[in-house]
C-alpha positions in Angstrom: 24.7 -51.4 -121.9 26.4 -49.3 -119.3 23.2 -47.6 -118.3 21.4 -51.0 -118.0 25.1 -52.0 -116.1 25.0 -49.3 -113.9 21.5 -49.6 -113.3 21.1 -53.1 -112.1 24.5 -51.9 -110.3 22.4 -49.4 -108.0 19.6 -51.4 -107.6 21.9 -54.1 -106.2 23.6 -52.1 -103.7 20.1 -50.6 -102.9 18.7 -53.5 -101.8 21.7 -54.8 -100.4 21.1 -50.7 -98.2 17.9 -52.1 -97.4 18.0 -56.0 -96.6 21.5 -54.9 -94.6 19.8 -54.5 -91.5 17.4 -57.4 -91.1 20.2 -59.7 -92.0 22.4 -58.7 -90.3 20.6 -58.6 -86.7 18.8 -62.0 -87.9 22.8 -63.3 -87.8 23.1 -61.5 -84.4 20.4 -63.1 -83.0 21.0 -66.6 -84.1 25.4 -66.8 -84.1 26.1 -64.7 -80.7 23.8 -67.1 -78.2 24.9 -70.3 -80.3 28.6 -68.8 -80.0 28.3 -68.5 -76.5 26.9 -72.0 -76.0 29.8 -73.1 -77.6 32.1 -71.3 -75.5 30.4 -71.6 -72.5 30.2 -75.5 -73.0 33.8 -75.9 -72.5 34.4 -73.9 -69.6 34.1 -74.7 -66.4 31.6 -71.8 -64.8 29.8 -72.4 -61.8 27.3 -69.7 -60.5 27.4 -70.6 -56.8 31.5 -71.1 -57.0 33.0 -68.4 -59.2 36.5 -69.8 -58.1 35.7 -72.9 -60.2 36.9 -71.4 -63.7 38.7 -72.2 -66.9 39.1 -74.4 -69.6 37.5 -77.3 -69.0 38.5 -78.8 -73.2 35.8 -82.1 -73.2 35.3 -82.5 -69.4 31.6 -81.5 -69.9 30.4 -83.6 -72.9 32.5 -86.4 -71.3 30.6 -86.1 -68.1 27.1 -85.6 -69.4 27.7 -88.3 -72.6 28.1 -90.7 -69.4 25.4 -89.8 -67.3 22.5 -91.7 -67.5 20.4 -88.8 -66.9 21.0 -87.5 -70.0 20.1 -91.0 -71.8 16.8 -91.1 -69.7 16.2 -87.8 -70.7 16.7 -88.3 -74.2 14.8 -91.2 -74.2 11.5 -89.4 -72.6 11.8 -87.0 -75.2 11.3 -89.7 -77.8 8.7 -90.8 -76.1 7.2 -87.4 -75.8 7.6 -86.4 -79.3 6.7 -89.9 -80.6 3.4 -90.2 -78.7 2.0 -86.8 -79.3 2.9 -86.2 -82.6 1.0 -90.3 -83.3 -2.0 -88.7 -81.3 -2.0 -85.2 -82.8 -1.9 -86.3 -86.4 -4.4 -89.3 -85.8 -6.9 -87.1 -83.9 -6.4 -84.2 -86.2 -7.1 -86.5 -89.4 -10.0 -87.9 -87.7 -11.8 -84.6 -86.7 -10.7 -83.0 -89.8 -12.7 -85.1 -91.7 -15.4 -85.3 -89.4 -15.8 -81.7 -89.0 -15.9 -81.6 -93.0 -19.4 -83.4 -92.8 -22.2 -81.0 -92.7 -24.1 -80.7 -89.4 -25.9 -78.7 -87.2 -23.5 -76.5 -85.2 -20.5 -77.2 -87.3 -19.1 -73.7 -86.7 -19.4 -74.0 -83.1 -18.0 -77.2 -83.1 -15.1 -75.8 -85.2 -14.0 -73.1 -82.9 -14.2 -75.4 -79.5 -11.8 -77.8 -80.8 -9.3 -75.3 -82.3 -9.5 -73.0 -79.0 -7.1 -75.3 -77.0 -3.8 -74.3 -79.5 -4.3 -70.7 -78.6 -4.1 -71.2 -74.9 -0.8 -70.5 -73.7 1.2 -73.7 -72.2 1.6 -72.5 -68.7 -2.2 -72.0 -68.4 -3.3 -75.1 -70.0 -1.0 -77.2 -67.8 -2.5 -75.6 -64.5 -5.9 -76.3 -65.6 -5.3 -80.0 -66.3 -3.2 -80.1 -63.4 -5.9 -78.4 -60.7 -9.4 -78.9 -62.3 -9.0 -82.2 -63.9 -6.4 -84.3 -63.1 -5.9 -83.8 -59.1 -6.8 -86.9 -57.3 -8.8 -85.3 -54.8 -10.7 -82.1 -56.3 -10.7 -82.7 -60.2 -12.9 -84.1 -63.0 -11.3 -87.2 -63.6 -11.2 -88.2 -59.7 -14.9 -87.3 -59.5 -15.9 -89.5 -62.3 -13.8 -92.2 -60.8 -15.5 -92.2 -57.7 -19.2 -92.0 -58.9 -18.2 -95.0 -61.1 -16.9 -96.8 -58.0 -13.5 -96.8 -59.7 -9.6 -96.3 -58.1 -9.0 -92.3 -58.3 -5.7 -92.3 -60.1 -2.8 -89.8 -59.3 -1.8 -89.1 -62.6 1.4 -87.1 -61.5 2.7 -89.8 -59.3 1.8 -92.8 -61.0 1.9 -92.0 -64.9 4.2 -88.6 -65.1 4.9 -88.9 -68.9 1.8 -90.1 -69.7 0.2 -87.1 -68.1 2.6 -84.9 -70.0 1.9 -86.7 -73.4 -1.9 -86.5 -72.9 -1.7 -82.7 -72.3 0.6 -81.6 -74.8 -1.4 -83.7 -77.5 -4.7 -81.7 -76.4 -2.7 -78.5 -76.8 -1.4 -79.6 -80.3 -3.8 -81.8 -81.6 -6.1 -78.2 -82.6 -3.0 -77.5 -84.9 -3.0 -80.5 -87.1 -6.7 -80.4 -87.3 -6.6 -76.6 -88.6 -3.9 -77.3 -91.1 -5.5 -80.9 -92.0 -8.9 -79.3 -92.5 -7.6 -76.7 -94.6 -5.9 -79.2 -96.6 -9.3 -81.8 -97.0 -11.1 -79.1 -98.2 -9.2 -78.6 -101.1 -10.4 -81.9 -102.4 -12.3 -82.6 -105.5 -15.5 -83.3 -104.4 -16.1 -85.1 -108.0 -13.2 -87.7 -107.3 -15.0 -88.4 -103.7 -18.6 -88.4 -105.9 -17.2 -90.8 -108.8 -15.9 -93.3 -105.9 -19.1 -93.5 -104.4 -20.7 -94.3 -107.6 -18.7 -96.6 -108.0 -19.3 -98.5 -105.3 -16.9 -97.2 -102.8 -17.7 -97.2 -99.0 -16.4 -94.2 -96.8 -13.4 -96.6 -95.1 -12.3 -97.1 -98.9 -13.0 -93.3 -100.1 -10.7 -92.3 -96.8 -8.0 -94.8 -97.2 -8.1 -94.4 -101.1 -8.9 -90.8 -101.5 -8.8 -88.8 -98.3 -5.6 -90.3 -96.5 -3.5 -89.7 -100.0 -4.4 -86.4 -100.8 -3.8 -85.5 -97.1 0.1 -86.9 -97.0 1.6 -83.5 -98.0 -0.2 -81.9 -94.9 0.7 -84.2 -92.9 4.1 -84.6 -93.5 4.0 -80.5 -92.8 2.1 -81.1 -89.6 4.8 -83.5 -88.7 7.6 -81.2 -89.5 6.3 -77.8 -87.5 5.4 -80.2 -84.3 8.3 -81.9 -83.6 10.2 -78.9 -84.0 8.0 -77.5 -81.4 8.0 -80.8 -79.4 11.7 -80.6 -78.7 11.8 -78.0 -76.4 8.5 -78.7 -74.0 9.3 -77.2 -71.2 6.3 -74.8 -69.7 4.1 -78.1 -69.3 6.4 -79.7 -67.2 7.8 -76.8 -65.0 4.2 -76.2 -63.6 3.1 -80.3 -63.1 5.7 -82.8 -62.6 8.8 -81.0 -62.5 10.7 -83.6 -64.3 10.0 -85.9 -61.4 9.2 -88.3 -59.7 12.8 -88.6 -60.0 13.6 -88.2 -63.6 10.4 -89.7 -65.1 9.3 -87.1 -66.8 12.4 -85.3 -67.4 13.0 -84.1 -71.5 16.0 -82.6 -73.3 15.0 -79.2 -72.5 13.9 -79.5 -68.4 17.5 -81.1 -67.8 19.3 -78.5 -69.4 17.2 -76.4 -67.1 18.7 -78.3 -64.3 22.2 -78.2 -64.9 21.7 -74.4 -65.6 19.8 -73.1 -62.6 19.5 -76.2 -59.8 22.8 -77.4 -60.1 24.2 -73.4 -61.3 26.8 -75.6 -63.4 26.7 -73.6 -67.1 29.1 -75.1 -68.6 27.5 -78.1 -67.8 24.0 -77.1 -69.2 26.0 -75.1 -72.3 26.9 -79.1 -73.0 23.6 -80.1 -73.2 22.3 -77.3 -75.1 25.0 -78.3 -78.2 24.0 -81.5 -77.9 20.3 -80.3 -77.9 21.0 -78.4 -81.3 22.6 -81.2 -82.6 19.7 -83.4 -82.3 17.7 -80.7 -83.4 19.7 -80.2 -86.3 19.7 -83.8 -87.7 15.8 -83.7 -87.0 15.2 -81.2 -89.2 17.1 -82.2 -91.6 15.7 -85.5 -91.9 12.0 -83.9 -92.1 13.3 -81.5 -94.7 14.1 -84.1 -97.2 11.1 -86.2 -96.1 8.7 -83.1 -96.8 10.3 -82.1 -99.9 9.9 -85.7 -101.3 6.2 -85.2 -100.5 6.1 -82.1 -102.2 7.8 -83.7 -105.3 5.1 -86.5 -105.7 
C-alpha cells in the first residue's frame, strides 16, 4: 500500500512538474491583460494629456453607460452577429446538402466555396471594397449599369449591410465545412427507407436532414458568434465605423476611445463591458450546446 501510496504520490507531483508550466503562463496570458483592464478602467489616463491622472472610481462606466454611442454600437453588433450568423448557417445548410449530391466537379466545387474562410479579413474586405463594391470601378457597379440600373454606393448608403454581406461570405465556408462533415455522417438507409416510403426531398430535409444536423449547428452557432463579437479588421479597412456611427460595433468603438480619442480608461470601460457581454454569451450557448449534445 505504501509503494502504490508513494507511487501515485510521484506521479502526481510529476505531472503537476510537467503541466506547471503551460498552466501557469496560460493564467499569465489570460489574468494580467484582464487585470489591467480592470485597473486601467477606473483610472483616469489620457495619452495626449498625461497630467489628467488618478482615480477616476465609476466616472468611466458612468460616462460610457450614458453615451448613446455605446447603445448604437451595441445595437450594430446585434445586428451584425444576428444577420451573419442567420446567413451563415442558412447558406452553409443549404450548400452542405447540395454539395452532398453527386455531380460532375463536386471536388472543385467543394474547394471554391470553402477557400473564402482561409482568406485573411483584411484582404477579403479590400477586395470587396475595390473590385466589387466601388461605385465607379467594381463588379457590382458594372452590372448595374449594363442592366440600366442606379449604381449603388454600398459604403455610403448601406454601411452595415455591406459589413454583414462580407463577413457572412468570409464565414459562411465555416458552417458549410463543419455542416458537411456532419451530413455525411448520416445513415444513408434512414434517407433510403423515407424515400420508399413515399417521402419527397423537402420532407427527407425537414424530417431527416435538418434534425440530424441540430448538434452541428448549434456548434456552428457557438464558434461564430464568439468570433463575431470582435469584427474589427473588416471595418477598419471599409467603412471605418462611419458614416457617422453606422457601422460602428463593440470592438471598433473601443478602438476609438483607445487610439482616436487616446482616453484608456475610457476604452478599458468598454473592454469590461465587452467581456461581460461576452461572458453571458458564452454562457448561454454553453448550456444551449450541451442540451443538444444531451438529446
Amino acid at each position: 500500500m505504501r509503494e502504490r501510496t508513494s507511487g501515485r504520490t510521484v506521479g502526481g507531483f510529476r505531472n503537476l512538474f510537467l503541466q506547471g508550466p503551460a498552466v501557469t503562463l496560460l493564467l499569465l496570458w489570460m489574468l494580467v491583460p484582464l487585470g489591467m483592464t480592470l485597473w486601467f478602467s477606473f483610472q483616469r489616463y489620457n495619452l495626449i494629456n498625461p497630467m489628467i491622472s488618478g482615480f477616476a472610481g465609476w466616472d468611466n462606466y458612468t460616462y460610457l453607460l450614458t453615451d448613446p454611442a455605446l447603445w448604437t454600437a451595441m445595437g450594430n453588433t446585434l445586428l451584425l452577429v444576428g444577420w451573419v450568423l442567420a446567413i451563415s448557417v442558412i447558406g452553409g445548410t443549404l450548400l452542405a446538402v447540395l454539395f452532398q449530391q453527386e455531380f460532375f466537379g463536386r471536388g472543385i466545387a467543394r474547394l471554391l466555396v470553402i477557400a473564402p474562410f482561409f482568406v485573411m479579413p483584411t484582404v477579403g474586405a479590400l477586395v470587396w471594397k475595390n473590385m466589387l463594391m466601388h461605385p465607379v470601378n467594381g463588379v457590382f457597379a458594372w452590372l448595374s449599369n449594363l442592366l440600366g440600373l442606379p449604381v449603388i454606393d454600398w459604403f455610403s448608403s448601406m454601411p452595415l449591410a455591406s459589413i454583414i454581406i462580407i463577413v457572412a461570405w468570409q464565414w459562411m465556408p465555416f458552417a458549410l465545412l463543419i455542416l458537411l462533415t456532419a451530413i455525411q455522417s448520416l445513415d444513408d438507409d434512414q434517407v433510403e427507407a423515407a424515400r420508399m416510403d413515399g417521402a419527397g426531398p423537402l420532407a427527407i430535409f425537414w424530417f431527416i436532414t435538418l434534425p440530424h444536423l441540430k448538434r452541428a449547428i448549434s456548434v456552428v452557432i457557438m464558434i461564430e458568434m464568439i468570433f463575431l463579437l470582435t469584427i474589427f479588421a473588416e471595418i477598419f479597412v471599409t467603412t471605418s465605423g462611419g458614416p457617422g456611427l453606422a457601422s460602428t460595433n463593440l470592438a471598433y468603438f473601443i478602438y476609438i476611445r483607445a487610439l482616436l480619442d487616446f482616453d484608456v480608461g475610457g476604452a478599458s470601460a468598454g473592454g469590461v463591458i465587452a467581456i461581460i457581454l461576452a461572458n453571458i454569451v458564452a454562457i448561454f450557448l454553453i448550456r444551449t450546446v450541451a442540451k443538444n449534445l444531451e438529446t
